[in-house]
MOPAC internal coordinates of N, CA, C and O (Angstrom, degrees):
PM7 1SCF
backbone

  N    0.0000 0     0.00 0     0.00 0    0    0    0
  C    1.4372 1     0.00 0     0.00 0    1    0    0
  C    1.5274 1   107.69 1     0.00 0    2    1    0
  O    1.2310 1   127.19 1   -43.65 1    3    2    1
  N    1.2110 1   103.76 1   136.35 1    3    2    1
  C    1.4060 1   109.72 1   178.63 1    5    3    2
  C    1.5655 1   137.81 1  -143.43 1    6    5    3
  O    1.2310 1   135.40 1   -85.93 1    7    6    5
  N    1.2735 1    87.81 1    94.07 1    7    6    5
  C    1.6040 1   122.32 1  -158.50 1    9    7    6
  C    1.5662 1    92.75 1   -45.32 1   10    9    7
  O    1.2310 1   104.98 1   100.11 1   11   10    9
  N    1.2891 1   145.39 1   -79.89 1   11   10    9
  C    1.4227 1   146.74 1   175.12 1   13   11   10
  C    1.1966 1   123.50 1   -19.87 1   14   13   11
  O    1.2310 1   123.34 1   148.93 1   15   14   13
  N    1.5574 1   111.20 1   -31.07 1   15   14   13
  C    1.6246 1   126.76 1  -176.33 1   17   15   14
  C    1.6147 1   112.37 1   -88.80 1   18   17   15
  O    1.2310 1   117.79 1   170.47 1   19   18   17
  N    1.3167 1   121.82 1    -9.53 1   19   18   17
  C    1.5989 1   129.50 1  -135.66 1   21   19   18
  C    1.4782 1    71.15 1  -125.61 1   22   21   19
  O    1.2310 1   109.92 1   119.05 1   23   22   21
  N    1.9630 1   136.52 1   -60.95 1   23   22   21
  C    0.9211 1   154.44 1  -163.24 1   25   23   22
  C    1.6810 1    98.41 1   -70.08 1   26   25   23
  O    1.2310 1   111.66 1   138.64 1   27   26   25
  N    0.8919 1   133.31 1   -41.36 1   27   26   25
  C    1.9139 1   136.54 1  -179.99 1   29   27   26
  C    1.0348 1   107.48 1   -86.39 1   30   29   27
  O    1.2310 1   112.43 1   150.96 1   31   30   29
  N    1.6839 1   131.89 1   -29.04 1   31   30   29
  C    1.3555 1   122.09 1   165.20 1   33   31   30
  C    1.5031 1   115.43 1   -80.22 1   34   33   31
  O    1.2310 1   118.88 1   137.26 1   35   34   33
  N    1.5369 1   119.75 1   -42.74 1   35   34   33
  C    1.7495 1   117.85 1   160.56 1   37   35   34
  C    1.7082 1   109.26 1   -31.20 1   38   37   35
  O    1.2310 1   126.47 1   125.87 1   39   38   37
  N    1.7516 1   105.16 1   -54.13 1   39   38   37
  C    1.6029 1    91.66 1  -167.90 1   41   39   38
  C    1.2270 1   129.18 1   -92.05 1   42   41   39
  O    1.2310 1   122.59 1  -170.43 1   43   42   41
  N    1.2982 1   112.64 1     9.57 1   43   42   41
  C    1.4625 1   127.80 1   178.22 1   45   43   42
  C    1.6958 1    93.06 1   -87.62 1   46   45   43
  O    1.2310 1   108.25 1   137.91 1   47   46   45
  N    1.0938 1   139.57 1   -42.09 1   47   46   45
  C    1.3776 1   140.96 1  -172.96 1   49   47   46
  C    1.4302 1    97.38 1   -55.73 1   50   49   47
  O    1.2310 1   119.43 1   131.13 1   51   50   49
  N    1.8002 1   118.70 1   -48.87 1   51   50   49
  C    1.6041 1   125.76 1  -155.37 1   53   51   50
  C    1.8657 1   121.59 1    16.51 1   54   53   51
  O    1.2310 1   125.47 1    57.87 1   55   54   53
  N    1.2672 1   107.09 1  -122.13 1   55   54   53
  C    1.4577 1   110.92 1   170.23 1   57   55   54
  C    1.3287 1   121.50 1   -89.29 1   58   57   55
  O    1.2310 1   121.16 1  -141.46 1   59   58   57
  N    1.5234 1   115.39 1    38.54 1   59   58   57
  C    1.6595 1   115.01 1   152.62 1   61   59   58
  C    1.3297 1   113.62 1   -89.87 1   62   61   59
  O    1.2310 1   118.64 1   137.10 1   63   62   61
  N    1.1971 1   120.20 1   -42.90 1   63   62   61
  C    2.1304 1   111.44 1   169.77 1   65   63   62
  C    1.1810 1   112.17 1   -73.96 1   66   65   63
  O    1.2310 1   138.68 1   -11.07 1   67   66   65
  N    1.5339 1    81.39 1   168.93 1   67   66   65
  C    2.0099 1    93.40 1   167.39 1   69   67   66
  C    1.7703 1    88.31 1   -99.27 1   70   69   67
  O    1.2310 1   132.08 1     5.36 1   71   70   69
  N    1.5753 1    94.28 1  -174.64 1   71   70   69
  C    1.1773 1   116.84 1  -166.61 1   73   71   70
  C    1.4740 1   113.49 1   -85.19 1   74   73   71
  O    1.2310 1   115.54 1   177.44 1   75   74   73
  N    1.5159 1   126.07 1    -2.56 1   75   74   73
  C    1.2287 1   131.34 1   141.88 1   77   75   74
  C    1.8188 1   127.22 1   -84.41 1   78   77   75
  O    1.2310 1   112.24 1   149.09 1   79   78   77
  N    0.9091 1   132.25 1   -30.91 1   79   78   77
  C    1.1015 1   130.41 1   150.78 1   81   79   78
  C    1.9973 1   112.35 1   -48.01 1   82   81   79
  O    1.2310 1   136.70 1   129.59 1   83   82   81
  N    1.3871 1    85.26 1   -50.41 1   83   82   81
  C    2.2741 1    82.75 1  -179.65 1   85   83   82
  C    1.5479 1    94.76 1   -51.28 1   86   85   83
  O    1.2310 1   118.48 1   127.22 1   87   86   85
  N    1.3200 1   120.50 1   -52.78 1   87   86   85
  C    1.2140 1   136.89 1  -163.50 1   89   87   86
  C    1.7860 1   103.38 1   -40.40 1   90   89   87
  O    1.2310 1   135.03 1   132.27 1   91   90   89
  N    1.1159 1    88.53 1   -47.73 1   91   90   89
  C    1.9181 1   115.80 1  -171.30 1   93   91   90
  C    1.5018 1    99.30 1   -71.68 1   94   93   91
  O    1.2310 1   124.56 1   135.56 1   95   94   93
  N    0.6993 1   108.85 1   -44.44 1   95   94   93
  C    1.6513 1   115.38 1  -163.95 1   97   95   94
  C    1.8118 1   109.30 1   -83.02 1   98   97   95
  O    1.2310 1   118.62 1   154.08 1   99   98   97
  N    1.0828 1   120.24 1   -25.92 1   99   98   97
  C    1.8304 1   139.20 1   177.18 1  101   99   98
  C    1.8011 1    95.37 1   -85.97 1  102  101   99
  O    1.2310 1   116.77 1   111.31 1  103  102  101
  N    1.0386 1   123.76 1   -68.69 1  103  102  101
  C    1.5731 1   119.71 1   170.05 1  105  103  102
  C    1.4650 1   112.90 1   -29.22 1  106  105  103
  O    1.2310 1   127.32 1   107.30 1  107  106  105
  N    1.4679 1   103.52 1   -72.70 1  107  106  105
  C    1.4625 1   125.15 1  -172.34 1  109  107  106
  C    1.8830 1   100.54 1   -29.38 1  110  109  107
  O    1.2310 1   127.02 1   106.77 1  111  110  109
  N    1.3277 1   104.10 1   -73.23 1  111  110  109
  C    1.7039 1   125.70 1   167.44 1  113  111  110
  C    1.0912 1   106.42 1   -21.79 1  114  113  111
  O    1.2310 1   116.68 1   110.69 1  115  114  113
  N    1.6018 1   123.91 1   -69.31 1  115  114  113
  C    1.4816 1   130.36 1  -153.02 1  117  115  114
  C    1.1756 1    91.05 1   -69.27 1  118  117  115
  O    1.2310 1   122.28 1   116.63 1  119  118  117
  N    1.5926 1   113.25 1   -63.37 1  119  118  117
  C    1.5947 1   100.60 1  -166.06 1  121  119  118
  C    1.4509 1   127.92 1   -58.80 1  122  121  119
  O    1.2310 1   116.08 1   173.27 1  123  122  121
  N    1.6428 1   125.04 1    -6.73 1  123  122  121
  C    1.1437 1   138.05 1  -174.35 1  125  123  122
  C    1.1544 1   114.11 1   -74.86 1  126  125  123
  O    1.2310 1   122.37 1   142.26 1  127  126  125
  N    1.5630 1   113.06 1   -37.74 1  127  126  125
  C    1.2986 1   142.20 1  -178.33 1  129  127  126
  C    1.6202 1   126.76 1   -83.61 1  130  129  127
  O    1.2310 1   121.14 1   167.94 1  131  130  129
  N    1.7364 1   115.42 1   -12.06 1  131  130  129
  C    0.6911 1   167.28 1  -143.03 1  133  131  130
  C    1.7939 1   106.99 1    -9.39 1  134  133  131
  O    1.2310 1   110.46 1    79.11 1  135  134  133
  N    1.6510 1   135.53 1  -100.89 1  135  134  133
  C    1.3477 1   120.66 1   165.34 1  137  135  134
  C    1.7271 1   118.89 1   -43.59 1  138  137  135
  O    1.2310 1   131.81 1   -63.73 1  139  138  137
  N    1.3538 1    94.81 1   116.27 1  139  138  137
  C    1.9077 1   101.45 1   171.19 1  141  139  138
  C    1.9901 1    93.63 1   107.96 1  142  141  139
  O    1.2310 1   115.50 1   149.55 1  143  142  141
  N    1.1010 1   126.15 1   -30.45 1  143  142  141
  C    1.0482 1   128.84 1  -139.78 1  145  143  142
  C    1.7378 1   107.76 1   -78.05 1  146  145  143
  O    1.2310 1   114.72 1   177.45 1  147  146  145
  N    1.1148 1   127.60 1    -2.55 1  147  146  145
  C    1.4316 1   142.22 1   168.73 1  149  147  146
  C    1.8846 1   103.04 1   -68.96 1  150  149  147
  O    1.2310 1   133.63 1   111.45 1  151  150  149
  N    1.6857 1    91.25 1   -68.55 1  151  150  149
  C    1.4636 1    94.91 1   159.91 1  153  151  150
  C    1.6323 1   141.13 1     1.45 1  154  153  151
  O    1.2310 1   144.82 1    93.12 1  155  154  153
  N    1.6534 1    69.36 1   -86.88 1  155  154  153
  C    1.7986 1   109.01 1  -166.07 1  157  155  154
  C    1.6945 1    93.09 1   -58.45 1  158  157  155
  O    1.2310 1   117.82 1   137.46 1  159  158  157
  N    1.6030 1   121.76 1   -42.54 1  159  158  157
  C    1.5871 1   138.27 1  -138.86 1  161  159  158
  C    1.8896 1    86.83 1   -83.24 1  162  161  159
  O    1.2310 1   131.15 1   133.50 1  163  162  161
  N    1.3081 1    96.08 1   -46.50 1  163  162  161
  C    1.7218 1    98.68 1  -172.93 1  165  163  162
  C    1.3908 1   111.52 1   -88.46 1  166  165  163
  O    1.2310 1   105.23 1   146.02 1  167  166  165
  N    1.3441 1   144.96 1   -33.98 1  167  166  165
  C    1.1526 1   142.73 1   144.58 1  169  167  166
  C    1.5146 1   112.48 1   -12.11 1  170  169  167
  O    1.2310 1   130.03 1   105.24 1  171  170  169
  N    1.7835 1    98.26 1   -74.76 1  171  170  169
  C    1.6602 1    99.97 1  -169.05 1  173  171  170
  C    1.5328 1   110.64 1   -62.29 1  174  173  171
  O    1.2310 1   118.54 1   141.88 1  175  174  173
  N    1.9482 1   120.39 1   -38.12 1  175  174  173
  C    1.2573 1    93.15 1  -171.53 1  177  175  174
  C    1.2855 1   128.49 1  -145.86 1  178  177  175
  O    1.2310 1   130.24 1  -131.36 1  179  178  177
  N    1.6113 1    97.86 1    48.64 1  179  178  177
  C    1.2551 1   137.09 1   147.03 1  181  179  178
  C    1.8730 1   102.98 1    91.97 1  182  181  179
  O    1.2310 1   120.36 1   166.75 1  183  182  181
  N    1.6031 1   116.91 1   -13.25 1  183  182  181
  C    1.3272 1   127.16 1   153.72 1  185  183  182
  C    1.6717 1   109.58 1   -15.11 1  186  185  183
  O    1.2310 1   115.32 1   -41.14 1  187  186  185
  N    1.2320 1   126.48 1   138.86 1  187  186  185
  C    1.0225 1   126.68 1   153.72 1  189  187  186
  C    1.3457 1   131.33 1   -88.51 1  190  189  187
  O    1.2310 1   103.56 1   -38.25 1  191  190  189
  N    1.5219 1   147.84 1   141.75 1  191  190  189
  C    1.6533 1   137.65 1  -120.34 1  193  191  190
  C    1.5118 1    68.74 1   -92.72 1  194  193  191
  O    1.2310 1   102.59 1   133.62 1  195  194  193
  N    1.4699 1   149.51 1   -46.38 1  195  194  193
  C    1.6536 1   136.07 1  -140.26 1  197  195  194
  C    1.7311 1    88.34 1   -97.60 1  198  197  195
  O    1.2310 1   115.48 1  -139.82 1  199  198  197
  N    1.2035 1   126.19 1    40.18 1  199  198  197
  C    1.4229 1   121.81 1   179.22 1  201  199  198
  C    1.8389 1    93.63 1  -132.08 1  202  201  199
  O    1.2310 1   135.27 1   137.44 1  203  202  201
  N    1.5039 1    88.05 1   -42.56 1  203  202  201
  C    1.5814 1   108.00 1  -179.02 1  205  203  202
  C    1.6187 1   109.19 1   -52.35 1  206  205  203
  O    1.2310 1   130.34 1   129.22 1  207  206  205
  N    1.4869 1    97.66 1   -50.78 1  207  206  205
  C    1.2411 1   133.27 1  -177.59 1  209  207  206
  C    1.5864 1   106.85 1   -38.84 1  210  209  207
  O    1.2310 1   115.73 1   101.05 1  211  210  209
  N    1.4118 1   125.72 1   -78.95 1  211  210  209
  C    1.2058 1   155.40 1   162.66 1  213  211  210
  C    1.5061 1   112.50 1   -25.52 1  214  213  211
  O    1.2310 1   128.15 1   121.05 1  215  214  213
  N    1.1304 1   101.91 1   -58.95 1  215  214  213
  C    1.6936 1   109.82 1   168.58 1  217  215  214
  C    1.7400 1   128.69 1   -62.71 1  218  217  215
  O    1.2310 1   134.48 1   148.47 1  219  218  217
  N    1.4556 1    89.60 1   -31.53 1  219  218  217
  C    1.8481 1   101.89 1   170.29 1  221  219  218
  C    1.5474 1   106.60 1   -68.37 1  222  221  219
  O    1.2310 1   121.20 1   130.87 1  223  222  221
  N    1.5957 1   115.31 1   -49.13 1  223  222  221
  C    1.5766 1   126.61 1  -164.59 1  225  223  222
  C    1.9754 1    97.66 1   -57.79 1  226  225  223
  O    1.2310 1   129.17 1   131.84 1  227  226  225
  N    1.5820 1    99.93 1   -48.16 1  227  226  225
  C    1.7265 1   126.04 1  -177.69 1  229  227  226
  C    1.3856 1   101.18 1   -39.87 1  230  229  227
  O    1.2310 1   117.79 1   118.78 1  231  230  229
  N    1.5593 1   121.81 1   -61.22 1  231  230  229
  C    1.4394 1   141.14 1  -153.77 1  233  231  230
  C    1.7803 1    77.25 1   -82.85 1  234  233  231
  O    1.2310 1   101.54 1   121.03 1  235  234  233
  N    0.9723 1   151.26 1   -58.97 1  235  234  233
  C    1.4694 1   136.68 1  -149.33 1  237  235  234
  C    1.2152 1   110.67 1   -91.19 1  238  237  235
  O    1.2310 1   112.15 1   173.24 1  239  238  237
  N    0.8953 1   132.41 1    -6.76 1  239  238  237
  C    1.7389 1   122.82 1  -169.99 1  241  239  238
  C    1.8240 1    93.69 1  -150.61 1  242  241  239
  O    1.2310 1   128.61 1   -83.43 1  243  242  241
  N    1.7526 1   101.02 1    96.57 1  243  242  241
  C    1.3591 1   112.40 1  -169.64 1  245  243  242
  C    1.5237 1   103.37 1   -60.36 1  246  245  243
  O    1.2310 1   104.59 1   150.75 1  247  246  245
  N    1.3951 1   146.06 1   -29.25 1  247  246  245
  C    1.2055 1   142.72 1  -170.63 1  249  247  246
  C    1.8900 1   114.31 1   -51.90 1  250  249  247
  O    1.2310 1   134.32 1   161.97 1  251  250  249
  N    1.4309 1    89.91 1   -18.03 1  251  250  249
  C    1.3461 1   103.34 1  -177.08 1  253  251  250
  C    1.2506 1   121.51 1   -97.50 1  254  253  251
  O    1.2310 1   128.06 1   173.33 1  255  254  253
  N    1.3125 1   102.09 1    -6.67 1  255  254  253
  C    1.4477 1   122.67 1   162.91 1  257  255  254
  C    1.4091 1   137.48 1   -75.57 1  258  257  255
  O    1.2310 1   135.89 1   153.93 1  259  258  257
  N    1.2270 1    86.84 1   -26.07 1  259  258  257
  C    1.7603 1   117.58 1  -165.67 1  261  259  258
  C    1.3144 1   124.95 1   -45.81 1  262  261  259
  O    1.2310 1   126.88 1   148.88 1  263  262  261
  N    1.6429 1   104.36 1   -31.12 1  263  262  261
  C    1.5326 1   126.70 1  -146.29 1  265  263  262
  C    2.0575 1    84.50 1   -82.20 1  266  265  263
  O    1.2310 1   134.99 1   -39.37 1  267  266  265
  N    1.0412 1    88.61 1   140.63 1  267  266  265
  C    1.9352 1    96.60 1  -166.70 1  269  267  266
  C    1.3600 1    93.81 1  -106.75 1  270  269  267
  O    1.2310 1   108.91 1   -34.55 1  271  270  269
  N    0.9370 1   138.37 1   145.45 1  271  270  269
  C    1.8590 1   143.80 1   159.05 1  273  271  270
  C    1.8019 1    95.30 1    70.94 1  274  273  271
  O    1.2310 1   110.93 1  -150.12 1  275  274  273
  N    0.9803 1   134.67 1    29.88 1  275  274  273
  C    1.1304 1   113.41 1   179.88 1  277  275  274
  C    1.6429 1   122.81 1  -130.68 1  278  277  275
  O    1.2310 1   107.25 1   -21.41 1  279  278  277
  N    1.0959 1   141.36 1   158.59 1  279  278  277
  C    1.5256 1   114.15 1   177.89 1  281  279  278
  C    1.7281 1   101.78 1  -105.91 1  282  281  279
  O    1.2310 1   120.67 1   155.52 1  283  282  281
  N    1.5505 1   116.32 1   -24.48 1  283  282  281
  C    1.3586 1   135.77 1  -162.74 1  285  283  282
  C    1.4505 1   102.16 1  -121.96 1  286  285  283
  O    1.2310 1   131.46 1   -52.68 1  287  286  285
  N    1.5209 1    95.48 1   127.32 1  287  286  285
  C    1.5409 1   103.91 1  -179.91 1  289  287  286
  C    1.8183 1   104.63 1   -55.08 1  290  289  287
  O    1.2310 1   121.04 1   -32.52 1  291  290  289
  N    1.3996 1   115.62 1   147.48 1  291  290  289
  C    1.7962 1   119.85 1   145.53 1  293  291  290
  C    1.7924 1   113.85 1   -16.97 1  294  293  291
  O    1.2310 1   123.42 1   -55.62 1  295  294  293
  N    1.2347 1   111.05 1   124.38 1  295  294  293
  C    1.1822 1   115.43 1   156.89 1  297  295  294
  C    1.6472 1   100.05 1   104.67 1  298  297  295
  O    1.2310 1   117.12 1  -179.77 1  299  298  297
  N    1.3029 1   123.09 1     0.23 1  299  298  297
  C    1.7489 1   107.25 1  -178.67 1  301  299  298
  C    1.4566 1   111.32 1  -108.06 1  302  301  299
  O    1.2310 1   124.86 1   -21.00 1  303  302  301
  N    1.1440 1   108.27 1   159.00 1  303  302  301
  C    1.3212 1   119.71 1  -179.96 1  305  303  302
  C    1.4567 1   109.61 1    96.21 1  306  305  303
  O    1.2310 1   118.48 1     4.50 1  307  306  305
  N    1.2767 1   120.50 1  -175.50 1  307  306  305
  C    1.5443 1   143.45 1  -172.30 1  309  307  306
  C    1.6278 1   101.85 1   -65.25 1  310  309  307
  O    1.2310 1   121.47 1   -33.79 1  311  310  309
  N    1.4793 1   114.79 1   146.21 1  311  310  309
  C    1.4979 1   108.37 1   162.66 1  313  311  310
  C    1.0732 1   108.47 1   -96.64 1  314  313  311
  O    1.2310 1   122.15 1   -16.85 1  315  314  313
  N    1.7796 1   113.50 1   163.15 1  315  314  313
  C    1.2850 1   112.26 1  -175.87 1  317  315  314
  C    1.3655 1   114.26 1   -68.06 1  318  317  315
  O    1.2310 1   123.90 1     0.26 1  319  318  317
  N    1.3360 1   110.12 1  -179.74 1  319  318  317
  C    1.4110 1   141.99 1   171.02 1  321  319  318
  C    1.5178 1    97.43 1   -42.88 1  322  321  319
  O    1.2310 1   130.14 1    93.40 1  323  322  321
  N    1.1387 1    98.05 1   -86.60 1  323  322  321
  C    1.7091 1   122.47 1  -173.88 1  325  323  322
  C    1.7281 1   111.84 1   -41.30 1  326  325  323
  O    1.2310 1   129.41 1   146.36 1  327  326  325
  N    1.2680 1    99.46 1   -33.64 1  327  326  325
  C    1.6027 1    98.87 1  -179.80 1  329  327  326
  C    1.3142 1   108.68 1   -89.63 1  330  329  327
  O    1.2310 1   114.88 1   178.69 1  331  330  329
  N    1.0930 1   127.32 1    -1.31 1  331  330  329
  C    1.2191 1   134.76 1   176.66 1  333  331  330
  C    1.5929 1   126.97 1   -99.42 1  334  333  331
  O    1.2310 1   127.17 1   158.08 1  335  334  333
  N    1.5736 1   103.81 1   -21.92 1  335  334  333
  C    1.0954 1   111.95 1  -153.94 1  337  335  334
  C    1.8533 1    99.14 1  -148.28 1  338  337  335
  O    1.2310 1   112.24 1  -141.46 1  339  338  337
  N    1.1974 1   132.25 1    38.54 1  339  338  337
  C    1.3241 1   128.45 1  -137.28 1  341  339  338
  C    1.7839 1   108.91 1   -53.27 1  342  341  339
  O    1.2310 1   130.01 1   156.26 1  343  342  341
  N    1.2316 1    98.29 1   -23.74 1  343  342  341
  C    2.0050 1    99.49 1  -176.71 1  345  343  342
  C    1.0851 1    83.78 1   -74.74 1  346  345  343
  O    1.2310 1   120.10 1   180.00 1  347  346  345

């Protein structure tokens, strides 16, 4: 395992993904790496293992994949104005 390699490929990505793709890309690692490899994945790049976590569950169960153009499943964040307030 090689924490330096996991850490130069994280920062070569920097601000070209969104934060589901990083998501994609830290899973991808761990699972490559496979026993210890959550660890090793958040160690090098500063990910937290329940972020790591999320992205492994993401990569395994395609339904969760599904969502097209989006980085955030349906339903998060603030409601609008208008739905809140219809006048």
């Amino acid at each position: 395992m090689d924490e330096a390699g996991i850490r130069r490929r994280y920062e070569t990505l920097g601000g070209a993904v969104d934060e589901r793709v990083r998501r994609l890309f830290v899973a991808t690692e761990a699972l490559a790496i496979g026993r210890g490899g959550q660890v090793a994945v958040s160690r090098a790049t500063g990910v937290s293992r329940t972020t790591i976590q999320q992205g492994i569950r993401e990569l395994q169960q395609p339904e969760l994949r599904a969502v097209k153009g989006r980085v955030r499943r349906p339903g998060g964040g603030r409601k609008s104005a208008v739905e809140l307030d219809p006048t």
